[in-house]
GUFI-741543 format. One line per field, with one value per residue (C-alpha): residue number from 1; z, y, x. Coordinates in steps of 0.05 Angstrom, whole numbers, plus 5000, padded with zeros to 4 digits. Layout:
<rs>
nr	[NUM,...] .
Z	[Z,...] .
Y	[Y,...] .
X	[X,...] .
</rs>
This chain:
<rs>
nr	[1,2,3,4,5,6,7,8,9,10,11,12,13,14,15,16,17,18,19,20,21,22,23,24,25,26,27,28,29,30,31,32,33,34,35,36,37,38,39,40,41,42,43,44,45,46,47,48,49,50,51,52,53,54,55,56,57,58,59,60,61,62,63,64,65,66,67,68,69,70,71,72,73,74,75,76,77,78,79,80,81,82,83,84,85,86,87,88,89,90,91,92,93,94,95,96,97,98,99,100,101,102,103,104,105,106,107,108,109,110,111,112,113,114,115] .
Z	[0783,0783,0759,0763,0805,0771,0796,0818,0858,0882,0911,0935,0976,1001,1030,1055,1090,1088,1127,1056,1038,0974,0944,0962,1001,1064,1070,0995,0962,0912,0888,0915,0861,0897,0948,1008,1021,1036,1080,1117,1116,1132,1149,1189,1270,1277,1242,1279,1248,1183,1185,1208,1145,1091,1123,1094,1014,0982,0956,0888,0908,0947,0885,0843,0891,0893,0811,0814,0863,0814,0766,0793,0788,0862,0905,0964,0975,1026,1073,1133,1151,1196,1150,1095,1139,1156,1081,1060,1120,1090,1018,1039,1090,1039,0960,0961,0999,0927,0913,0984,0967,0901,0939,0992,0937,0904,0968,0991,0912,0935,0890,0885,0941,0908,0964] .
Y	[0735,0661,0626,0564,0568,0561,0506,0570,0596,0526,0529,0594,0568,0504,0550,0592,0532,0467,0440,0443,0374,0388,0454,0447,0492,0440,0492,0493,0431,0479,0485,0555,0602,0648,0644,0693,0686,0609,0631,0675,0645,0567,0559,0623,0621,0688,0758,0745,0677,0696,0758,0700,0659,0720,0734,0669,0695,0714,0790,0764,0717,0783,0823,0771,0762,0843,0838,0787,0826,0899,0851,0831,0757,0747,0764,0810,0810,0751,0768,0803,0868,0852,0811,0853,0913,0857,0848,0928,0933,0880,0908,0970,0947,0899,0920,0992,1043,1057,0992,0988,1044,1004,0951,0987,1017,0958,0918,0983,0974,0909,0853,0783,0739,0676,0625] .
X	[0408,0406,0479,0508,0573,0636,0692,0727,0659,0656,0732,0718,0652,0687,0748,0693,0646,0686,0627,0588,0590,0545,0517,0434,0401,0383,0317,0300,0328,0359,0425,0467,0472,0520,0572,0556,0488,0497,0554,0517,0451,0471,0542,0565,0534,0547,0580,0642,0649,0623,0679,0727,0707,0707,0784,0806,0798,0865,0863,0846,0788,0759,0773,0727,0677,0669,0676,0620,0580,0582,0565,0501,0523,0532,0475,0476,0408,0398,0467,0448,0473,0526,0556,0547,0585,0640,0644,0652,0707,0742,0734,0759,0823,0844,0816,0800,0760,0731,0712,0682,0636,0612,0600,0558,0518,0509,0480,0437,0408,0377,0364,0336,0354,0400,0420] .
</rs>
């Protein structure tokens, strides 16, 4: 689901890629409409640095990003697997395992890819 980011999905993306000197796509020209994919598709080398780069969000910013994620407002769709598994771990050491397990569902579900 398309969305524009919020000042508070913008902090959250900046914290997470402070290398992000503006919110377009560099492949696309589009703007990101969601805050992991970009992470793990253009700023992250690797799943160790994207799990280094997820391990910076507060408890609350993880909560909201899994809120947003249940939701369907933040896109799973385009993260790649290992980062999606670095995600759930952290979800679940951190939130809840129960909230891990939503989360899992919700990224096996699938869904549009929003960069």
């Amino acid at each position: 689901m398309a969305r524009d980011l919020t000042e508070k999905d913008i902090d959250i993306l900046k914290k997470l890629a402070p290398e992000c000197g503006d919110l377009t796509c560099g492949g696309s020209g589009h703007m990101f409409h969601a805050i992991l994919p970009p992470v793990s598709n253009h700023f992250a080398e690797n799943a160790d640095d994207f799990a280094e780069r997820i391990g910076r969000l507060s408890d609350d910013e993880l909560t909201y990003i899994s809120e947003k994620i249940l939701s369907g407002e933040e896109g799973l769709g385009c993260v790649a697997v290992e980062d999606a598994e670095a995600l759930v771990k952290l979800i679940h050491d951190r939130i809840s395992p129960e909230m891990a397990k939503k989360v899992i569902a919700a990224y096996e579900s699938g869904g549009e890819c929003e960069r």
